[in-house]
N, C-alpha and C positions, 0 to 999 in steps of 0.2 A: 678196215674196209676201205674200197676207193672213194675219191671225189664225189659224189655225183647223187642220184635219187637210189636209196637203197633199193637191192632188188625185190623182187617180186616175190620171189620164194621165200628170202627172210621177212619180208612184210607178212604172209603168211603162217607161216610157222611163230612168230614170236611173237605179232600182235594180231590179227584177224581172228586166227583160230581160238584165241585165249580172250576173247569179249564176250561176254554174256549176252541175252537177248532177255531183257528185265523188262523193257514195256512195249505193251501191243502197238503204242502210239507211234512207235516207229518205223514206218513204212520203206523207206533206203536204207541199210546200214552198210558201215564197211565191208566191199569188195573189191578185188583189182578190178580197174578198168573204173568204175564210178567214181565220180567226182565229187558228190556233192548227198547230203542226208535229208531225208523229210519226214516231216513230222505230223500225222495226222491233228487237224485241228475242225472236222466236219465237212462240212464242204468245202473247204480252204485246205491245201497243205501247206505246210512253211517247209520252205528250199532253202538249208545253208552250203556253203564251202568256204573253204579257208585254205589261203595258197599263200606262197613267200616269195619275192624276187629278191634273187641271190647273184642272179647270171648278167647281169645290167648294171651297167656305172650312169648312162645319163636316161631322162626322162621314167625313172623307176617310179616316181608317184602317180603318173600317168600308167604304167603297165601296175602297179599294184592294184588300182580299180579296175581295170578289166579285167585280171584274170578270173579274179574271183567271180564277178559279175557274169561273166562267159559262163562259168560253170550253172552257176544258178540259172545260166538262159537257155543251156544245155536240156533242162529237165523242163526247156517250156512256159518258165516262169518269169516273172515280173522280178527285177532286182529292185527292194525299198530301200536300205540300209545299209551302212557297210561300218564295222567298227576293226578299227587303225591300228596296228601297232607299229612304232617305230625304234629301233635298237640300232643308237648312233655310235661310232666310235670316238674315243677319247681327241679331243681337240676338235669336235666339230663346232661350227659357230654359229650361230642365231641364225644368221643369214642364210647357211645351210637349210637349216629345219622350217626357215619360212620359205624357199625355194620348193621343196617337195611337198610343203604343206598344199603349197598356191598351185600345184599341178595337179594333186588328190583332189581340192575342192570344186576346181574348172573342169575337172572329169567327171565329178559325181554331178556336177550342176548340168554339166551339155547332156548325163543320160537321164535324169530328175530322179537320182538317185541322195538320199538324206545320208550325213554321216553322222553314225547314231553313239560313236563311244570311240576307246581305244588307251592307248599306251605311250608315250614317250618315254626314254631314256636314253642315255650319254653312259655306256658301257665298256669295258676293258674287254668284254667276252667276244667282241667282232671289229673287226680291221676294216670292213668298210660299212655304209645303211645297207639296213637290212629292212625290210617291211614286211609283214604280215598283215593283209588283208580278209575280214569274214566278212559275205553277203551274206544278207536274208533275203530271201523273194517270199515271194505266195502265186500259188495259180490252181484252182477248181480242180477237186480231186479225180474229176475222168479226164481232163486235159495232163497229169502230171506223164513225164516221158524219162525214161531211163536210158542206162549206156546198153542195158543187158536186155534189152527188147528186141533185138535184131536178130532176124527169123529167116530160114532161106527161102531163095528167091530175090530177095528183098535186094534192089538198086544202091549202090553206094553211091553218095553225092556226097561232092566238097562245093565249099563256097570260095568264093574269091582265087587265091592261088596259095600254091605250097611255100611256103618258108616266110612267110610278109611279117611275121615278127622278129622273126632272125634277122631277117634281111635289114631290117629298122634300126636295129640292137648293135648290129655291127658297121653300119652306116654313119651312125652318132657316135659310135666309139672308139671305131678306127678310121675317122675321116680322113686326117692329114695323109693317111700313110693311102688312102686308099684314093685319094686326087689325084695324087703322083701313076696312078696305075690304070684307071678304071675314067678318070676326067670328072671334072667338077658335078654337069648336069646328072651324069649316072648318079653320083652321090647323093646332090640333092633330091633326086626322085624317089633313090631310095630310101632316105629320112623322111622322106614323106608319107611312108608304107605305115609309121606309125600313128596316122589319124583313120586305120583301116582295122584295129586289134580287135574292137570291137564285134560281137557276136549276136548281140542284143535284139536288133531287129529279125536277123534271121530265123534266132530261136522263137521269136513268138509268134513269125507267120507261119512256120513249119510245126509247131506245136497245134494253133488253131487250124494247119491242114488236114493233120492227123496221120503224125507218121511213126514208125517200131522203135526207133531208136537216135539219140544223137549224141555229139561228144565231141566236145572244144577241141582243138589241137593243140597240144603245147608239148611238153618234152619229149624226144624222140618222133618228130615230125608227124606229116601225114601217115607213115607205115606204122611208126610209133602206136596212132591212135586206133587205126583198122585191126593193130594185135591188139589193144585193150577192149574195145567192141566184140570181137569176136570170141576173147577170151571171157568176159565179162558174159558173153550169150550162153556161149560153149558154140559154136557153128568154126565155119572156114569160111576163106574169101579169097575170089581172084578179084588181083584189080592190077590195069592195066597201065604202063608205065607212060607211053604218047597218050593215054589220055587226062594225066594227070596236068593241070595247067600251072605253068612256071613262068611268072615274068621275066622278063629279059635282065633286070637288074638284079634278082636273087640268082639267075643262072652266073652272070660276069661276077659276082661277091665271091657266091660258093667257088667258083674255079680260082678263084685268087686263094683261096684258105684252103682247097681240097675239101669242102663239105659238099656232103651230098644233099639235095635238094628237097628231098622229099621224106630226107629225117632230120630236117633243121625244125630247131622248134617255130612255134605259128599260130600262137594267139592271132586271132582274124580270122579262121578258117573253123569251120564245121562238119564234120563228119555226118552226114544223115542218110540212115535207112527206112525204104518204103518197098512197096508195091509198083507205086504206079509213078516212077521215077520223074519222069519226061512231064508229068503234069506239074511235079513241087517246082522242077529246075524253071519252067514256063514261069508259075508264080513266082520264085524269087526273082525272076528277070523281071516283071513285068512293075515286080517292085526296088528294080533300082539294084539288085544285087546280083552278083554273075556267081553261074553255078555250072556244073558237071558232073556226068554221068561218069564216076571210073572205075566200075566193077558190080559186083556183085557176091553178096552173100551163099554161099554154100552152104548144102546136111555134112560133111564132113568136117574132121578139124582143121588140116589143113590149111594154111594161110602163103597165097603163091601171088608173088609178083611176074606178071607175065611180060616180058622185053620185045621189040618192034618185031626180030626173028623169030619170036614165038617159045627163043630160050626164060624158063620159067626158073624164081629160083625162091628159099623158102623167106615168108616176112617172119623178122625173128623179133623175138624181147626187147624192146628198147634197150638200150644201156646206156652207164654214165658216158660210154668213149662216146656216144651219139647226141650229147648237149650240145646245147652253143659253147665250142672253146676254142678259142684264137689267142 
């Protein structure tokens, strides 16, 4: 098999389909498109996910706490805990493991997030860290929100802009090469994209607004997550290519490496479907967070990106060729 996130149909076929459903307590279980499982506990549910950074050589301790965190904010929920695993390769040094530790810690502390367990090891089975991040959240069983709630009609909203975690990832990681190209200040702005991954507050004003659906962005970018939403619903969606917001510094990255901007991956950004669009996009403004209107949910299945000419063409499967790879 290639590089990358196995696909969808062998996720399917070899492990979704072959899980049991043993207790009613379970309220999300695995599906494509959902992030994240809960667990009825009364009035409370408890929201986990567990996600790995694989695709990051600097500030991995810092993207290891958001992702997961993302996902659990996804569904609306409060992130409490987060339990660590770390899988070093051989020769790593003290100093290593306290560098990533001291970025995990400063990240769960800035979102008052507790780190509640975990794992280290010094292993021959991987060439570089690897981390493994589970959150737990909680949030009131009519407040909880899924990826597969998205209904047509329903306004597609992004927060922030497409690619700000890509754009972060390769900023820090191909700086030298990319000063010489692109000039120092580009660079630094866009290292800067990573105190923006976070998804935290937007999931819980958008949860307490009361909206069908939401869903982190991360691999296979913006289009990436509109096909796991929509497949995750079963619906379609157009969404429109000029209204997708791209900062100027993930545009000059991607044209240096040939990525496309709106399937780079993008912790920072939030997919959310509603009704009444124009009033969430108000309120996350209103709270400090920039948002837009770039499409809309379909009855069909359908998934169509539509181009400035009105040339419309289909949003496909994510795939591994659509990761971050430079």
């Amino acid at each position: 098999m290639d590089i990358g996130k196995v696909p969808n149909s062998v996720l399917t076929e070899l492990i979704i389909n072959k899980i049991k459903a043993n207790r009613k307590e379970i309220l999300i279980r695995p599906k494509i498109g959902e992030d994240c499982c809960a667990v009825d506990f009364g009035k409370d549910v408890c929201v986990l996910s567990s996600d790995p950074i694989t695709g990051a050589i600097s500030e991995v301790g810092r993207l290891a706490v958001h992702v997961s965190c993302n996902d659990v904010a996804s569904c609306g929920a409060e992130p409490l805990g987060l339990l660590m695993t770390i899988l070093a390769p051989d020769g790593t040094k003290e100093k290593d493991i306290e560098n990533v530790m001291t970025q995990i810690i400063n990240t769960a502390n800035s979102l008052n997030v507790d780190i509640i367990g975990g794992h280290t090891e010094i292993t021959a089975a991987v060439n570089r860290m690897v981390i493994i991040s589970t959150a737990v959240g909680k949030v009131l069983k009519d407040k909880l929100v899924t990826t597969s709630g998205a209904k047509p009609g329903d306004d597609i909203i992004v927060t922030k802009a497409a690619g700000i975690e890509g754009t972060a990832i390769i900023a820090h990681d191909r700086e030298k090469e990319l000063v010489d190209i692109i000039g120092t200040e580009v660079v630094e702005r866009a290292k800067a994209f990573i105190d923006d991954v976070s998804v935290l507050k937007e999931g819980i004003i958008a949860g307490l607004f009361g909206v069908n659906s939401m869903h982190d962005v991360t691999e296979g970018g913006i289009l990436g997550a509109v096909w796991e939403v929509t497949e995750a619903s079963e619906t379609g969606a157009v969404v429109y290519k000029s209204k997708v917001p791209v900062k100027d510094e993930t545009q000059k990255i991607c044209k240096v490496y040939g990525i496309d901007p709106l399937k780079l991956i993008s912790s920072g950004c939030m997919i959310i479907t509603c009704k009444n669009g124009r009033e969430l996009v108000k309120e996350l403004e209103n709270n400090g967070i920039e948002a837009a209107i770039i499409g809309e949910i379909t009855a069909g299945l359908e998934k169509k990106l539509v181009y400035e000419n009105n040339e419309a063409i289909d949003i496909c499967e994510p795939g591994s060729d659509e990761l971050y790879k430079v």
